[in-house]
MARDREN-180164 format. One record per residue (C-alpha): x negated, y, z; residue in three letters. Coordinates in steps of 0.25 Angstrom, whole numbers, plus 2048, in hexadecimal, padded with zeros to 3 digits. Layout:
XYZALA ...
END
This chain:
A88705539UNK A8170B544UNK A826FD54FUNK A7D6F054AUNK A886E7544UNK A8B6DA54AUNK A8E6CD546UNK A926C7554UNK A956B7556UNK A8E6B254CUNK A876A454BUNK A7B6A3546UNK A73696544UNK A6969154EUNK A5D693545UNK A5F6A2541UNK A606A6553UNK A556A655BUNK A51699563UNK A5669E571UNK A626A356CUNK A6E69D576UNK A76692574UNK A8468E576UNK A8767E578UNK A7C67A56EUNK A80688564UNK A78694562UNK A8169E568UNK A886AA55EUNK A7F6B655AUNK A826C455AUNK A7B6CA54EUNK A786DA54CUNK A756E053EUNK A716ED53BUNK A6C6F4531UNK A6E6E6528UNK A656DE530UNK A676D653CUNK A646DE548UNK A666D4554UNK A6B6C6557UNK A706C1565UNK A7A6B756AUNK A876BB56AUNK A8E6BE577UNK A9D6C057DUNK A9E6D057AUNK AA86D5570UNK AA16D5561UNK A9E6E455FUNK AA86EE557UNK A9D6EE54CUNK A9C6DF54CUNK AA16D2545UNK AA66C854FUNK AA36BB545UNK AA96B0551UNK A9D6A7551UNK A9C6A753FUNK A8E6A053AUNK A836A9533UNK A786A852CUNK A6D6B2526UNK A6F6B2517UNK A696A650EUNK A5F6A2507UNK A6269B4FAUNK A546974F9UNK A5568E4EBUNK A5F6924E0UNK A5E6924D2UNK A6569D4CBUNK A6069C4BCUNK A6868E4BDUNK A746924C5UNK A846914C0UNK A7E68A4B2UNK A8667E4B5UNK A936834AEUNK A8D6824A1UNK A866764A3UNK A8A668499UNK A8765A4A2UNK A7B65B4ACUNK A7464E4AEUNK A7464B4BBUNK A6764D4C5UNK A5D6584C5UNK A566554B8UNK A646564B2UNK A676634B7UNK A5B6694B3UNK A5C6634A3UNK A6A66B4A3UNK A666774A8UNK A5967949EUNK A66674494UNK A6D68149BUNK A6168B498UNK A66690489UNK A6F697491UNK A6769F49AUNK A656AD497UNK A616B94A1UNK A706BB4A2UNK A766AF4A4UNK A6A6AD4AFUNK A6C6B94B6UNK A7C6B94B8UNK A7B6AA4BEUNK A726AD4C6UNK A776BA4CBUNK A836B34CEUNK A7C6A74D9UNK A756B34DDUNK A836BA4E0UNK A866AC4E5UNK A7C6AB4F0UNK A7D6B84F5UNK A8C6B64F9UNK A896A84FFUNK A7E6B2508UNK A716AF503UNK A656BB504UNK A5A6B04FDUNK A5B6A94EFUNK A516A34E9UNK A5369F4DBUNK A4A6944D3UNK A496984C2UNK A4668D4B9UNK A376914B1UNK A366864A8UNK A2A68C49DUNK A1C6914A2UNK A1D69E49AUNK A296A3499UNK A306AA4A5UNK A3F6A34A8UNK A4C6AB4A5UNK A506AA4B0UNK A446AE4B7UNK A456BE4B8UNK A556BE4B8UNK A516B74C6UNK A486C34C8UNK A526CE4C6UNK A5C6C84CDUNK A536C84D9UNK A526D74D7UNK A606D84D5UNK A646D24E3UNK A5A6D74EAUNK A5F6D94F9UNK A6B6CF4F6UNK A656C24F2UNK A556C04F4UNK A516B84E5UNK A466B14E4UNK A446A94D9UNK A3A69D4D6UNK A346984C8UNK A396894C7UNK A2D6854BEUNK A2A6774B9UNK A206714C1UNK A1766D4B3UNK A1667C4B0UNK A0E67D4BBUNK A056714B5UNK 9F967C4B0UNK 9F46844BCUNK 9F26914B3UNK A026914AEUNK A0568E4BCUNK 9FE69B4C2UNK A066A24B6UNK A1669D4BAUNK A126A34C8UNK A0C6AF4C4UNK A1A6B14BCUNK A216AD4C6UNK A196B74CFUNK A1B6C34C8UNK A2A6C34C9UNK A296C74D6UNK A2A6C34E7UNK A386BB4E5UNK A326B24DBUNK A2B6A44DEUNK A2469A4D5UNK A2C68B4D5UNK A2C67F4CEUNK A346724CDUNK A2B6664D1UNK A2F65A4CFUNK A2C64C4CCUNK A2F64D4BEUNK A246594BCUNK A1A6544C8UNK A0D65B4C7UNK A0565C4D2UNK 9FD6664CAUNK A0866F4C5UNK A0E66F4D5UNK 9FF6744D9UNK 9FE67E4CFUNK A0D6834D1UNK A086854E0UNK 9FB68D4DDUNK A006964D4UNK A0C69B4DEUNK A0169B4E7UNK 9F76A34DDUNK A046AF4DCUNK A086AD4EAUNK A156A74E6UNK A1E6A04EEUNK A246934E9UNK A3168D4E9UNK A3067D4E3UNK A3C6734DDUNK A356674E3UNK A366584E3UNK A4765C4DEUNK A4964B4DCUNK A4A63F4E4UNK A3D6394E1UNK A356344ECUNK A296354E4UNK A2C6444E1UNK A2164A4E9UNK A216594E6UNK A2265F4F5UNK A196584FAUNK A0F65C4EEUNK A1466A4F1UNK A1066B500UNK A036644FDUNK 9FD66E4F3UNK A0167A4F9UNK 9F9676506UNK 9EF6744FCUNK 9EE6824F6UNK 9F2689503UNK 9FE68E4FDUNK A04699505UNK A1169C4FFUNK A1F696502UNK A2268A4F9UNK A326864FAUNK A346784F4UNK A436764F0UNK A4B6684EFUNK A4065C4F2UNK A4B6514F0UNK A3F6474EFUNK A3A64A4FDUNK A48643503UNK A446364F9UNK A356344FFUNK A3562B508UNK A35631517UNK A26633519UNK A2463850DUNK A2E64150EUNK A2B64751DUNK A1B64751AUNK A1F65150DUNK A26659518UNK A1B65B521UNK A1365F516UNK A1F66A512UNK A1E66F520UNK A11673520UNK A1267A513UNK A1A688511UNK A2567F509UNK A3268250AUNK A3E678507UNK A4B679501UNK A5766E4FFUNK A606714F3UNK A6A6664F8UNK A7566A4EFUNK A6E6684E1UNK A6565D4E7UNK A726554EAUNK A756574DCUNK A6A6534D3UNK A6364A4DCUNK A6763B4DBUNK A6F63F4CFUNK A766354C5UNK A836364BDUNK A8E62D4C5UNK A856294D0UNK A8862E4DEUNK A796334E3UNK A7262A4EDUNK A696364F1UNK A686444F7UNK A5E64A4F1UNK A5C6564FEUNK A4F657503UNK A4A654512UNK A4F660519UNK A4F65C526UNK A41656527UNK A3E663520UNK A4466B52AUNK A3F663536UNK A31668531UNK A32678532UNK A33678522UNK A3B68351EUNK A4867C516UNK A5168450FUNK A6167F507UNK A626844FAUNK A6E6854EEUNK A636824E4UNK A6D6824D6UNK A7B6864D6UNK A856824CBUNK A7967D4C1UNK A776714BCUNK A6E66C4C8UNK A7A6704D2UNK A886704CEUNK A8A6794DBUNK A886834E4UNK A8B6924E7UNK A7B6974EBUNK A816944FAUNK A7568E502UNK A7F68A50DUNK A86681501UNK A7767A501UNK A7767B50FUNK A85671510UNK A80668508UNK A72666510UNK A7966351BUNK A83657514UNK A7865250EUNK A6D654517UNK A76651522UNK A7166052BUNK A74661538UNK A7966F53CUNK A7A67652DUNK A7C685534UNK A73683541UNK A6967E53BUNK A6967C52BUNK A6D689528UNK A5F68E52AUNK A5C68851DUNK A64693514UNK A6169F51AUNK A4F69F51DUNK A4C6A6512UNK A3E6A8518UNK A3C69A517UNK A3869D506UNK A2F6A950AUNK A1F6A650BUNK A216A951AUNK A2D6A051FUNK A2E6A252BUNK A2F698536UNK A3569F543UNK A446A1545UNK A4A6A953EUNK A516B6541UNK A5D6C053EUNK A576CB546UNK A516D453CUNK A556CD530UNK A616D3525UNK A6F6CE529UNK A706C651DUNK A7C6BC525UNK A866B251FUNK A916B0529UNK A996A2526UNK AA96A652CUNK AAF69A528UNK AA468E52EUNK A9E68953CUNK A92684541UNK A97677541UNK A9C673531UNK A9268052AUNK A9167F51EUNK A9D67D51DUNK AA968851DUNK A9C692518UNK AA269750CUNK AA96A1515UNK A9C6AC517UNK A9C6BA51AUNK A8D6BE515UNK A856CA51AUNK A7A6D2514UNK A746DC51DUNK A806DC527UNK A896DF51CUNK A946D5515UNK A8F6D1509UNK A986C6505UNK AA66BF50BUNK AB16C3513UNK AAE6C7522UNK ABA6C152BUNK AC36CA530UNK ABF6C553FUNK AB16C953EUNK AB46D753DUNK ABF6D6549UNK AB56DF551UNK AB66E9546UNK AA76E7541UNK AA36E7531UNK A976E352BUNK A9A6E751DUNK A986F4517UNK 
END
């Protein structure tokens, strides 16, 4: 197509639009969006001429770039089905799903996974990051290269990266600690050294070594941290410390820190500061944390178990909604939608403007790269990667999302285009 394509009335949210961009009665006006050769070309408010013969006239629909799903574990997912009673509570889960692994194999890894990964991509996400459990010091997970494969397998669909969820006493002997990262290392640029810290395996030691090693093999780090409501849990704050210490100079993302929302308030706020001077990344998993926190057989929980993510966010620190499990004994549900995780965010955490403002939280992919950025971000230049929402409004989104049209590249990847778009003649598709 020899003129750019244009995706005309569109509404975008006010964080993805540059700061002057004009308002109408409080609202960022609609954009008009050119797309050439599969990447976004120019971005302008939209005005009162006709939408362009080549054009999509989309009445004012909200878009977003595509997601970031940015902790997910696919070794676990769709395991629930064959599950017997699950205890209730995070402990629980996990006991069932070490019950569960006599029936891993490479196969049965590899379709389930396959399928969240088919999952995600028609819920519009271009970013997964996957945790593997790595439960023995010298003996590589199952899981561990299917993860690897399948990252070459969707290449230019899905970005996979996946992290080594290693128990933080394996990390106890400095030596074996430099060995797990060196491992981890040579599997390539999408892979990152984790662990699970946790008051039940609290070393200070183990934490230090974990964070020397990644920094040793240049390894970014992505943590299960403080994943309980324990106000004595003290894992993020330990985490921030040491990598001032050591000068690390990677990006550390810390998942879930329930017990941050139990410390008492100054506490809680003086661990943030220290997080905001570090190169920490945050992400909420509301929807499992909901699930296993504060759990007990024919009790109604008393507790929410979500982190503090708008004291996180009032402090620049990059923050990011997660699926985290999906259909596994830790979660129940889930479809590997982040706007699913999003919806439940702002019940429980009571957000103000989910699409205008929240939204940012599933779709800043740069935010796990050792150089998150801290400027606004852009379209302009950037692959038109876009989920268009037909169904919902400002006003209620999340809800009515179900209802997508997603774009890769400028062309229709997944869902049906309205008939109303294309009143102008204009196609996207192939």
């Amino acid at each position: 197509m020899s003129a750019p394509v244009l995706l005309d009335r569109l509404r975008l949210p006010r964080w993805l639009l540059p700061a002057d961009w004009p308002q109408r009665d409080g609202v960022p006006a609609l954009a008009r969006l050119a797309i050439e050769g599969g990447r976004v070309q120019s971005l302008r408010p939209a005005d009162d001429a006709p939408t362009p013969a080549a054009g999509w006239d989309l009445g004012g629909t909200l878009a977003l770039p595509g997601f970031v799903d940015a902790h997910t574990h696919l070794d676990k997912v769709f395991t629930l089905p064959r599950m017997k009673a699950v205890q209730p509570g995070l402990l629980g889960a996990i006991d069932a799903m070490l019950a569960d692994r006599v029936n891993w194999t490479p196969a049965d890894v590899r379709e389930r996974a396959a399928r969240g990964l088919q999952w995600a991509w028609e819920c519009g996400t271009t970013h997964l990051r996957t945790h593997v459990d790595w439960w023995e010091p010298d003996a590589l997970p199952m899981a561990w290269p299917v993860m690897a494969e399948l990252a070459q397998e969707w290449e230019g669909r899905v970005r996979l990266e996946q992290v080594s969820l290693i128990k933080l006493p394996l990390f106890e002997d400095a030596a074996q600690a430099l060995r797990l990262a060196k491992q981890v290392k040579a599997t390539g640029p999408h892979a990152l050294l984790g662990g699970f810290v946790h008051s039940t395996n609290w070393s200070e030691n183990a934490l230090r070594n974990l964070l020397r090693s990644a920094q040793a093999c240049e390894l970014d780090i992505d943590l299960h941290v403080d994943e309980e409501l324990n106000a004595s849990a003290t894992g993020l704050a330990a985490t921030a410390r040491i990598l001032a210490e050591i000068g690390y100079e990677g990006r550390v993302v810390c998942g879930h820190i329930c017990a941050l929302a139990e410390q008492p308030e100054a506490q809680a706020l003086a661990t943030l500061d220290a997080v905001a001077r570090a190169p920490i990344t945050v992400v909420s998993l509301p929807a499992t944390n909901l699930l296993l926190q504060d759990a007990v057989t024919g009790r109604t929980p008393r507790r929410r178990g979500i982190t503090l993510v708008k004291e996180a966010r009032e402090r620049g620190i990059p923050l990011l909604f997660a699926s985290d499990n999906v259909q596994d004994p830790f979660c129940r549900l889930g479809s590997f939608d982040p706007v699913e995780a999003l919806g439940t965010a702002a019940l429980v955490a009571q957000l103000d403007e989910p699409f205008e403002t929240w939204s940012e939280a599933l779709c800043r992919a740069d935010w796990l790269r050792r150089d998150a950025s801290t400027q606004r971000p852009t379209l302009v230049g950037a692959s038109a990667d876009l989920v268009l929402f037909g169904a919902a409004d400002r006003f209620g989104w999340p809800s009515r999302s179900a209802q997508r049209v997603v774009l890769r590249a400028g062309r229709v990847a997944h869902g049906e285009v309205p008939a109303a778009w294309r009143a102008h003649g204009g196609a996207v598709s192939a």
